[in-house]
N, C-alpha and C positions, 0 to 999 in steps of 0.2 A: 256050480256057482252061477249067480244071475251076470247076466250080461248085460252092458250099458250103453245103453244109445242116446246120443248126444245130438240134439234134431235143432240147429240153428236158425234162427226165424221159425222158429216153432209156434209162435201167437197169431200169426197170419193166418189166412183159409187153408193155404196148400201144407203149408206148415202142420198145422193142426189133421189136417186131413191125414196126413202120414201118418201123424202121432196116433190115429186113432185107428186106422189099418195096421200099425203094427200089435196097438195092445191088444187090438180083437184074434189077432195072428200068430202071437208070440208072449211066452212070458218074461220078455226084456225089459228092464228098469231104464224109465224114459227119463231124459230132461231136457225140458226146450228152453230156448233161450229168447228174450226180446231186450230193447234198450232200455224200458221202464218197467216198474215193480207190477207183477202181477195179482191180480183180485182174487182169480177162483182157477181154480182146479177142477180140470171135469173130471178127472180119472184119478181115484188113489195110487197109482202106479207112477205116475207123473211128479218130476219135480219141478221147480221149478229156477232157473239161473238168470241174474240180470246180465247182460252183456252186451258188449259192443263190439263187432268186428275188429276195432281199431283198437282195441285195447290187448295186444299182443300179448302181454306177461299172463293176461288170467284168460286169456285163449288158448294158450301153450296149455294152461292147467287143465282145462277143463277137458282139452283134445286128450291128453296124455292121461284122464282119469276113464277114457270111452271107451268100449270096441269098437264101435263101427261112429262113424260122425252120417250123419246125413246134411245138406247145406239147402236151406229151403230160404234163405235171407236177398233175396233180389232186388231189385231188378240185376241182373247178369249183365245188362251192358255197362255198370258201372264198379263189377267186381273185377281184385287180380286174384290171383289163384293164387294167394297167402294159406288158405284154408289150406287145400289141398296139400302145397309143400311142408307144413306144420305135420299133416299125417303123416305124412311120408317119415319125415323125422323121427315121426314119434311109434311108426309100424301100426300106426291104425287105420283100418280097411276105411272109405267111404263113397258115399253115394249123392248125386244132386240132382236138382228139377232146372238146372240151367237149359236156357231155352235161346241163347244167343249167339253168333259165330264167332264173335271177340272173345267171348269167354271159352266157348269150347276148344278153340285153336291155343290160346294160353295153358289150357286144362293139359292139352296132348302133349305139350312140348315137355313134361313130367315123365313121359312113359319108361322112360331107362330110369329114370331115380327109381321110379315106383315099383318097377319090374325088379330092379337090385335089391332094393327093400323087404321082400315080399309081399307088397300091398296091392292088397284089389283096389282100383278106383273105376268109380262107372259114371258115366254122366250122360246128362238127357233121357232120365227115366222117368217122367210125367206119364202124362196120358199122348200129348204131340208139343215137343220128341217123348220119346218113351215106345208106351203101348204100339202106338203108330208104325216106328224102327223095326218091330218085331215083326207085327202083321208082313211088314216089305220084305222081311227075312224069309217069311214062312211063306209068302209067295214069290221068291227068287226062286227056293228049294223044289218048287214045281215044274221049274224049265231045264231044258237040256242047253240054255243059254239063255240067260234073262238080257235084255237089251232096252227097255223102257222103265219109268217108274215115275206114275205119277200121283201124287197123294193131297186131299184134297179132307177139309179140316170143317166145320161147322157148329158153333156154341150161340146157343142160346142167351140171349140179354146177359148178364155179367157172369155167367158159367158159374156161380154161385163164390165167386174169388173176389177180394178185396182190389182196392186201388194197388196196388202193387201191379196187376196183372193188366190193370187198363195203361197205367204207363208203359209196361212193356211192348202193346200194342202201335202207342203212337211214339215210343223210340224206335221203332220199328218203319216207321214212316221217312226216319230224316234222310234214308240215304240210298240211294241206286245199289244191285248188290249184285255180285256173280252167280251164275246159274250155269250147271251143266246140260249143253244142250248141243246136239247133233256134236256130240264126242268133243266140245271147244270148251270155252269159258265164255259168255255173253254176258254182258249186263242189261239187266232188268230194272226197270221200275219198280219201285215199292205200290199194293195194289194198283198195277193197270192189269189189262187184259181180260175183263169178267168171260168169267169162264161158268155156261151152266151144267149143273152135275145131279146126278139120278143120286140123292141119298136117300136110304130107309124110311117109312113112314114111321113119323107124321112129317118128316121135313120134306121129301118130294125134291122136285128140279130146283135148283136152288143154286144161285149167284157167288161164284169165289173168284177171288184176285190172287196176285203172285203177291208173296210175302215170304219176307228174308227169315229163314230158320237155317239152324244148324244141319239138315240132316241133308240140306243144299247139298255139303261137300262132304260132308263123314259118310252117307249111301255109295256114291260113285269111289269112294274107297274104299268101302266094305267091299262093292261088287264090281270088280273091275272089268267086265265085260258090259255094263251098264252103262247108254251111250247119252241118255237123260234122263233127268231128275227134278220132275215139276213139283214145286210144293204151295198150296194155294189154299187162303183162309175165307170164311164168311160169317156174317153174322146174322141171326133172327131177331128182328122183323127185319126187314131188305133195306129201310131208311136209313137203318146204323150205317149198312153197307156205303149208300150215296154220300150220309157224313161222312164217314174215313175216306175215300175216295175226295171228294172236295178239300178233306185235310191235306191230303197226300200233294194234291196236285195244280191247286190253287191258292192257301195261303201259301205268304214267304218264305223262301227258303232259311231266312236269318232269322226267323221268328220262329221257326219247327225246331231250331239251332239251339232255343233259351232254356234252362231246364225250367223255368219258372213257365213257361208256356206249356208244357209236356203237363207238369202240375196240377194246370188250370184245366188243359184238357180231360186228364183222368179222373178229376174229382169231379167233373159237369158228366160226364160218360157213367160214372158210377152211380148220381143223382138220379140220373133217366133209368138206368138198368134196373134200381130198385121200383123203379113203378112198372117197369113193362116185363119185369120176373114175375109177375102177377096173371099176367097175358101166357107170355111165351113158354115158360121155366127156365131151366138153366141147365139144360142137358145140352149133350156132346155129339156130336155124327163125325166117323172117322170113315172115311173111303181111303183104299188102298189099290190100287190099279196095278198091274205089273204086266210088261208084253214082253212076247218070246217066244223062243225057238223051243215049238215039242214036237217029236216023231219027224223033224224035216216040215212041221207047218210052223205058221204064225197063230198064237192065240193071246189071249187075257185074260188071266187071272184075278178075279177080284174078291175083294176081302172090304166086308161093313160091319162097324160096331157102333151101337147103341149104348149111351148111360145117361142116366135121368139126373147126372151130378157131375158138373166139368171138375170141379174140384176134388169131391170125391175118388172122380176118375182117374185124376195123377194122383190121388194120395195112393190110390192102389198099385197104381204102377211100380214107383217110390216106395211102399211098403213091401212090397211083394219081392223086391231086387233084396232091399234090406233084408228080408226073409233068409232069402238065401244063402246070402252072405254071413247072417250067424247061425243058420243050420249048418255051413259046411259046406253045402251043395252045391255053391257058386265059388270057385276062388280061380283065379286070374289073373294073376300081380301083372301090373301093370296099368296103363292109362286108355279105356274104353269107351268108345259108345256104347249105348245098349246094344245096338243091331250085332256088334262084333263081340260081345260079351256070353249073348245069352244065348245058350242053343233053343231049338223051337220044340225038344220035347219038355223043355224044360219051362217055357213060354208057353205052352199049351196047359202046363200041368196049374202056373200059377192063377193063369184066367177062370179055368175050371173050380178051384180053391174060393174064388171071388164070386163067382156067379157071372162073369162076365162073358158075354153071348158073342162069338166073333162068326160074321155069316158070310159063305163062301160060296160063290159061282165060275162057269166059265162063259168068256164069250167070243 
């Protein structure tokens, strides 16, 4: 029997990206979902659903007609975790690109329904979080004590993702966050501290700030000997950088507050990125650091990946978990991060499937 995947915010970039990682991957019966009537169809395999989160009864239906839901409709700091509880209900496995702490801490508080249920749920499987979580997996598994972790992020002008992704950038700005660091809880700024970092050519040394993600607090709970966990973003060409930076830390604090402001700023953000995608592209650099205890020494671990598509990149992610999840190969019931989800032969075997190049050294 064909199996059915129900990919919500489906018409978006990251949306679609999945959709199109899974049909290349699977012969799963897709249907994505957005709030207005669709035109076209790239894929005969694709159907298509009009919907609206908030319209409960024929989300009930449409969850209760899927196997696996995948949830690609964000921004994530404005979701509850309706979706999720709906599956649970309903015993259908699912999967998201949420990328925020409000949301993934709602997400966890699930894990005994989900686990009673028998449902897998997985969340933060993009490309960062996602891909990212795994890389810091599979360099934990090389220390006889892992004790550092810090992970450092790089997209080129709009990473090839719609306004969706740029708002999620400057909600990402309104608010100071905690970070685990020398074994505490500290709060941090939203981008201060530029940090420079050796990523893969063509990017080179290159400028990241601290920036509030999920895998802030879900790492240091996967890895409980792990005493910090730096996670730090940047953008090409280096000027985006100075503008978010100026966002962050000079206008007002009641003005970063308005969602109408947030608005204003992702669609002017999105306007620029489409002229300097021309210049830049809109590829990805993941740097993954890990220190520790091996043989009685100190060393580090690191781990770089390259893709020439940020979008692409989490649809991989996202498709690749889904993969699993209707082959069989993944099940977990319960409420996950990827990092705590996915073993790393397992996460070795999907990257390779993808073409996806992860380069390892030590220092």
């Amino acid at each position: 029997m064909t199996q059915r995947v129900l990919i919500l915010g489906g018409r978006g970039r990251i949306g679609s990206s999945v959709a199109q990682d899974l049909a290349t991957h699977t012969q799963a019966e897709i249907t994505i979902t957005g709030r207005s009537p669709e035109i076209q169809i790239s894929d005969p395999r694709w159907k298509f659903l009009v919907l609206d989160l908030a319209e409960v009864d024929k989300l009930q239906s449409a969850i209760a007609s899927a196997d696996l839901v995948v949830h690609c409709a964000g921004p994530f700091h404005y979701r509850d975790a309706n979706v999720l509880k709906i599956c649970i209900e309903q015993g259908v496995n699912y999967v998201d690109v949420s990328d925020h702490r409000s949301y993934t801490s709602k997400a966890l508080k699930y894990h005994e329904q989900a686990a009673a249920a028998g449902v897998t749920a997985i969340v933060n499987t993009g490309i960062f979080p996602g891909i990212s979580n795994s890389m810091v997996r599979q360099g934990v598994e090389q220390f006889d004590t892992a004790e550092k972790i810090h992970l450092s992020y790089l997209v080129s002008g709009s990473g090839g993702a719609g306004v969706t992704v740029m708002r999620t950038t400057f909600l990402g700005l309104q608010h100071p966050f905690d970070a685990w660091i020398d074994g505490k809880w500290q709060t941090v700024k939203p981008y201060s501290q530029r940090e420079a970092v050796n990523f893969l050519p063509p990017y080179g040394r290159t400028g990241v700030y601290w920036f509030d993600m999920p895998e802030t607090f879900t790492l240091p709970h996967a890895f409980p000997s792990i005493k910090t966990v730096i996670t730090k973003f940047g953008s090409v060409p280096d000027f985006y950088n100075h503008m978010t930076w100026i966002t962050a830390h000079v206008f007002p604090k009641w003005l970063m507050h308005k969602r109408g402001t947030i608005e204003f700023l992702a669609h002017v953000s999105h306007f620029l990125t489409d002229v300097t995608n021309n210049f830049t592209g809109i590829g990805v650099a993941v740097r993954a650091e890990v220190t520790g205890q091996k043989n009685g020494e100190t060393s580090i671990f690191c781990s770089d990946l390259l893709h020439q598509n940020t979008a692409m990149a989490s649809g991989s992610g996202t498709g690749s978990i889904a993969q699993l999840l209707l082959e069989g190969k993944l099940n977990k019931p319960g409420v996950f991060p990827v990092e705590e989800a996915l073993p790393t032969d397992l996460f070795e075997y999907i990257v390779q499937s993808r073409g996806i190049k992860i380069y390892h050294n030590w220092l």
